[in-house]
LORO-378993 format. One record per residue: residue in one letter; x, y, z of N, C-alpha, C in turn. Coordinates in steps of 0.1 Angstrom, whole numbers, padded with zeros to 4 digits, always signed. Each point is the difference from the previous one (the first is absolute). Last residue first. Example, Ala and Ser with C-alpha at 12.3 -4.5 7.8 and 13.67 -1.06 7.14 Angstrom:
<rs>
s+0128-0022+0071+0009+0011+0000-0008+0011+0008/a+0003-0057-0001-0009+0012+0000+0009+0012+0000/
</rs>
This chain:
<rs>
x+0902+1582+1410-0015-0011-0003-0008+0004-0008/x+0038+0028+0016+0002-0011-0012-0016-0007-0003/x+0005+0040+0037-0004+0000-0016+0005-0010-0011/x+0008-0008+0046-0017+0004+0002-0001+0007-0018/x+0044-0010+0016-0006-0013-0004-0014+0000-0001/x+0045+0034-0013-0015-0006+0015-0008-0011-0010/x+0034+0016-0028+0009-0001+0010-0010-0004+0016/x+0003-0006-0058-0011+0002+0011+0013-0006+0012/x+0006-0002-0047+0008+0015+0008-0008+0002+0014/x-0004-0036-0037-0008+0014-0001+0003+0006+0010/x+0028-0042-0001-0001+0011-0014-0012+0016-0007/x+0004-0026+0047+0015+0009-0004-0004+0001-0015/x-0034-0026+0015+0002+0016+0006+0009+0008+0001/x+0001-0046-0018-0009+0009-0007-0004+0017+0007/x+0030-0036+0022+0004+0004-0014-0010+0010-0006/x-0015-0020+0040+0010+0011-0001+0009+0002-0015/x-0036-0027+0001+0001+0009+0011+0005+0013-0005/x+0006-0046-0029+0000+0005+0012-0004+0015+0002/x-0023-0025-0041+0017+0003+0006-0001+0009+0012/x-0037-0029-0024+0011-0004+0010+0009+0007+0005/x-0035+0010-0036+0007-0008+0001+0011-0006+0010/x-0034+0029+0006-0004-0016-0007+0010-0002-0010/x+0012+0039+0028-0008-0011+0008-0006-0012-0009/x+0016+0035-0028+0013-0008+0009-0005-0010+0011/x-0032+0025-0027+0007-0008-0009+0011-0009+0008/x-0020+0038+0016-0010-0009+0003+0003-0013-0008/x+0029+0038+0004+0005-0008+0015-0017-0008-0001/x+0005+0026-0040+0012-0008+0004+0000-0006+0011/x-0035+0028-0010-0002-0011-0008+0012-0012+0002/x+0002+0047+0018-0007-0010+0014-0006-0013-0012/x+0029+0033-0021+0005-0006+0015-0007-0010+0006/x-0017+0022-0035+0011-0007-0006+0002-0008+0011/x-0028+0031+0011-0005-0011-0005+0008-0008-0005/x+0017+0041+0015-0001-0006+0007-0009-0012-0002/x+0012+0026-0032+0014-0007+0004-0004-0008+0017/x-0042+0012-0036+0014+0007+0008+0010-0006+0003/x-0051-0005-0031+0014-0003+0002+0007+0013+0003/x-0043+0005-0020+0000-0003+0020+0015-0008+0002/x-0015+0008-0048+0002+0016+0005+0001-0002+0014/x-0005-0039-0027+0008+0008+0001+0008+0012+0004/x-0041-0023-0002+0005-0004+0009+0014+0007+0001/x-0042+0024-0014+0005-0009-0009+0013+0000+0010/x-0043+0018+0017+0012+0002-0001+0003-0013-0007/x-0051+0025+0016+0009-0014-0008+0015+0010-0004/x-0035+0017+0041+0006-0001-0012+0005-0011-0005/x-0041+0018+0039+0008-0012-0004+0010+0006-0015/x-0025+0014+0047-0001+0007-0014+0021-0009-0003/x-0049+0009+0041+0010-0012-0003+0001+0004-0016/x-0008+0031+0046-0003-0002-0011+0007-0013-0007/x+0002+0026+0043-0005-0009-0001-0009-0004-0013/x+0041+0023+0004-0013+0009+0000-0008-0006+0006/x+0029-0030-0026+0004+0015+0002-0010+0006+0003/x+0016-0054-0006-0011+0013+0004+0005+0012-0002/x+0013-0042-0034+0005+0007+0014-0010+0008+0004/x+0015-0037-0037-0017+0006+0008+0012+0004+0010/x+0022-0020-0050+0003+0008+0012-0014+0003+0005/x+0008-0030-0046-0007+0007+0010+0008+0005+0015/x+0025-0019-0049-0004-0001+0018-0004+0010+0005/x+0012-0027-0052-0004+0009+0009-0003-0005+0015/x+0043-0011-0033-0014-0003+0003-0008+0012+0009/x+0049-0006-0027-0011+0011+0001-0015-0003+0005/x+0049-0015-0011-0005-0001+0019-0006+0008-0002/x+0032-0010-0036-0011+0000-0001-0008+0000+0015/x+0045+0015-0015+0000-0017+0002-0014-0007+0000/x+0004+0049+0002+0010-0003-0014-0002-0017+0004/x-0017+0023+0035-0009+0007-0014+0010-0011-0012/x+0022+0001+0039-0011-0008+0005-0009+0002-0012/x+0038+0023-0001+0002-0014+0001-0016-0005-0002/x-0003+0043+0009+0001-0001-0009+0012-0012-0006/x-0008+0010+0047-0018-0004-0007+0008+0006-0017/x+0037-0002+0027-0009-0014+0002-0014-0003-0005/x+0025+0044+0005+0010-0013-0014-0009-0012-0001/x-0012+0031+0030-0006+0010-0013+0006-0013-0009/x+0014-0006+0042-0011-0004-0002-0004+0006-0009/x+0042+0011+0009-0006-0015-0002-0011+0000+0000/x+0005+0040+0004+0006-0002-0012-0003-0011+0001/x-0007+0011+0044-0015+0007-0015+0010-0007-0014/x+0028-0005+0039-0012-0006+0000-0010+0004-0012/x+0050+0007-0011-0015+0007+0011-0005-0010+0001/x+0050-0010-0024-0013+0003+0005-0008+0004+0005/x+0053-0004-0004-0012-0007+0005-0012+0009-0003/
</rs>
């Protein structure tokens, strides 16, 4: 199995190679300072975007509940939603 960091090192160079190179401004404060970067989209893919793209896919389309939280391993119910 895998690391976490590996998968996700796999997934932003999926994401590079299938083309998922749009740009995306990031604003965050720091300091009370506001200091914006552009990240090519690919580079902000994780296993946990994967994840939480999957159970936003599974709710429209219908599939139960509970199926979809056994297949993402969600065992509390305050972090499926």
């Amino acid at each position: 199995m895998k690391s976490n960091t590996q998968t996700n090192s796999l997934l932003k160079t999926t994401g590079e190679k299938v083309g998922i190179k749009q740009a995306v401004k990031i604003t965050e404060v720091v300091d009370g300072k506001k200091k914006s970067v552009v990240h090519r989209k690919y580079e902000l893919i994780t296993f946990h975007t994967i994840r939480r793209t999957f159970i936003t896919i599974a709710k429209k389309l219908g599939i139960r509940r509970d199926i979809a939280k056994a297949m993402t391993s969600h065992k509390d119910e305050r972090t499926y939603s």
